[in-house]
C-alpha positions as CSV (number, residue, x, y, z in Angstrom):
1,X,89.3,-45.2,-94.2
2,X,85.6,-46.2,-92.9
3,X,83.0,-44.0,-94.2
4,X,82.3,-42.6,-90.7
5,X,85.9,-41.1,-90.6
6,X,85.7,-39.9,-93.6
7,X,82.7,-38.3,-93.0
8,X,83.8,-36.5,-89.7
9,X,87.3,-35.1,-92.2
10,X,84.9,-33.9,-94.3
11,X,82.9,-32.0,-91.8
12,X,86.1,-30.6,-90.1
13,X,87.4,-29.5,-93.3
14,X,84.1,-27.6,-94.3
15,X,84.4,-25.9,-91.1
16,X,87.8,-24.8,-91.5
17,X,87.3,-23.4,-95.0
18,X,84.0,-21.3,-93.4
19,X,86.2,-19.8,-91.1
20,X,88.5,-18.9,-93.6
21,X,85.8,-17.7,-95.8
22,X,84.6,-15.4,-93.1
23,X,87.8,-13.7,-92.9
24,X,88.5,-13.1,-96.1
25,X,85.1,-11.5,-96.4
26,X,86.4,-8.8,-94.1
27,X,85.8,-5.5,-95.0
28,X,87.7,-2.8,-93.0
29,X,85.3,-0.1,-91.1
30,X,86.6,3.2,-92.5
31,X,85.4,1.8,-95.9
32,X,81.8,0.9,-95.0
33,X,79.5,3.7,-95.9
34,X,78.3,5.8,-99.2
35,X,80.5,7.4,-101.3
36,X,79.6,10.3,-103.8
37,X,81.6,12.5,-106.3
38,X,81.4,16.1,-106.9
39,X,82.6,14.8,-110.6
40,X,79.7,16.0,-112.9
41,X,79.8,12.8,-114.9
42,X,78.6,10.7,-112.3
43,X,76.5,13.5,-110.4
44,X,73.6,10.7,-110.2
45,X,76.2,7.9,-109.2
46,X,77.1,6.4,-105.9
47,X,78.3,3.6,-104.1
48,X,77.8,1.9,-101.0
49,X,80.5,-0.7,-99.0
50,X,78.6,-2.9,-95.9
51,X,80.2,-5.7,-94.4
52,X,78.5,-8.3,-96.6
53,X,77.7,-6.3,-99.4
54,X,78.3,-3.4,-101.9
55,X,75.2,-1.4,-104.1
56,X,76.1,0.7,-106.8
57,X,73.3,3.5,-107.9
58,X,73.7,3.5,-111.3
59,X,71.5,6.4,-111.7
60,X,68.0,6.6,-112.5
61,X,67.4,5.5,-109.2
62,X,69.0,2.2,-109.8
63,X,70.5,0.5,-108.4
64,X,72.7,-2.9,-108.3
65,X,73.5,-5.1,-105.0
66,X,76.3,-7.5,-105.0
67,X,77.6,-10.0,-102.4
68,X,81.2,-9.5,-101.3
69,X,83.2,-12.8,-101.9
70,X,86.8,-11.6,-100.9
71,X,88.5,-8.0,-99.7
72,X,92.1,-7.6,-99.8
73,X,95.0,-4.8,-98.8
74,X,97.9,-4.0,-100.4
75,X,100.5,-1.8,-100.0
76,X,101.5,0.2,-103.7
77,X,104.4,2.8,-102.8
78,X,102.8,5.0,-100.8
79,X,98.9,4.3,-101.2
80,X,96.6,1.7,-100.0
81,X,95.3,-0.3,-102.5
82,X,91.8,-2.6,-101.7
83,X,90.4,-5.1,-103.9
84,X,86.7,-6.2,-103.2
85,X,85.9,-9.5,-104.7
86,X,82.1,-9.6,-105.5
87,X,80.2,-11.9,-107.1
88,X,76.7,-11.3,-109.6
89,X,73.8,-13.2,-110.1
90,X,75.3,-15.9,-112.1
91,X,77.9,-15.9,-109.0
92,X,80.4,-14.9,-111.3
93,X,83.7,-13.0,-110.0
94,X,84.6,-9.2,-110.5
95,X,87.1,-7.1,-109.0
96,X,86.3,-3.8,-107.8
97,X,89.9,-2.3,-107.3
98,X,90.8,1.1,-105.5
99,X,93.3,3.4,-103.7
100,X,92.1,4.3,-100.4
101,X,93.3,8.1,-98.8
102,X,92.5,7.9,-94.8
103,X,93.1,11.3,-94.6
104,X,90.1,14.1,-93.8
105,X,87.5,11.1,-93.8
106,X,88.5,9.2,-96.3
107,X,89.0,9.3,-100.0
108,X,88.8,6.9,-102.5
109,X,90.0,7.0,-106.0
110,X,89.2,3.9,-108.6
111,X,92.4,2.5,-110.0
112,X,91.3,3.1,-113.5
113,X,90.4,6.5,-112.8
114,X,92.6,8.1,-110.4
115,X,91.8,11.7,-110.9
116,X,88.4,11.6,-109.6
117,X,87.7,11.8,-105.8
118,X,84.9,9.7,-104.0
119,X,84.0,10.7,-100.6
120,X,81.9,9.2,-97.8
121,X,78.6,10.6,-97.2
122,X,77.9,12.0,-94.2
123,X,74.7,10.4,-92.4
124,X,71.5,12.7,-92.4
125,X,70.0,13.3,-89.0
């Protein structure tokens, strides 16, 4: 294979894999937005799901943004069950894993704590 074909697979194949990317990256609409608890523990807490991103107020007015690699659906029994790939600093993977309630706006409840309800903010005027 000459180098000039092998350049032009190469290129194609980058292209295809960006598309792919993009896609996967895909994060459903009723998701984006801020989400707060009425749970006392986390009375200073939030998050916040954009298209590209999501930022976690970690209190004391912290707060920590991460770039969204991957989002995924599943279906477990009856729920909806997302998993946002982001990535840190280092560009390191975590998993941010969650059952999603559509009903009355939304609710979302983290896998490993089920019994607490997040809720999307409503926008201020």
């Amino acid at each position: 294979m000459t180098p000039k074909r092998l350049s032009v697979l190469v290129t194609i194949l980058m292209l295809l894999l960006g598309c792919q990317s993009r896609k996967a990256t895909a994060v459903p609409d009723e998701l984006v937005g801020v989400w707060k608890t009425l749970n006392e523990q986390y009375a200073d807490r939030s998050f916040e799901i954009t298209k590209t991103g999501i930022i976690f107020s970690i209190g004391d007015g912290q707060v920590d943004f991460h770039s969204i690699a991957a989002a995924a659906q599943a279906r477990e029994g009856e729920a909806l069950l997302y998993t946002i790939v982001y990535l840190n600093e280092a560009r390191q993977e975590y998993r941010f894993t969650f059952y999603f309630e559509p009903s009355n706006g939304g609710v979302i409840r983290w896998k490993n704590q089920r019994d607490i309800e997040w809720v999307k903010a409503r926008p201020s005027s």
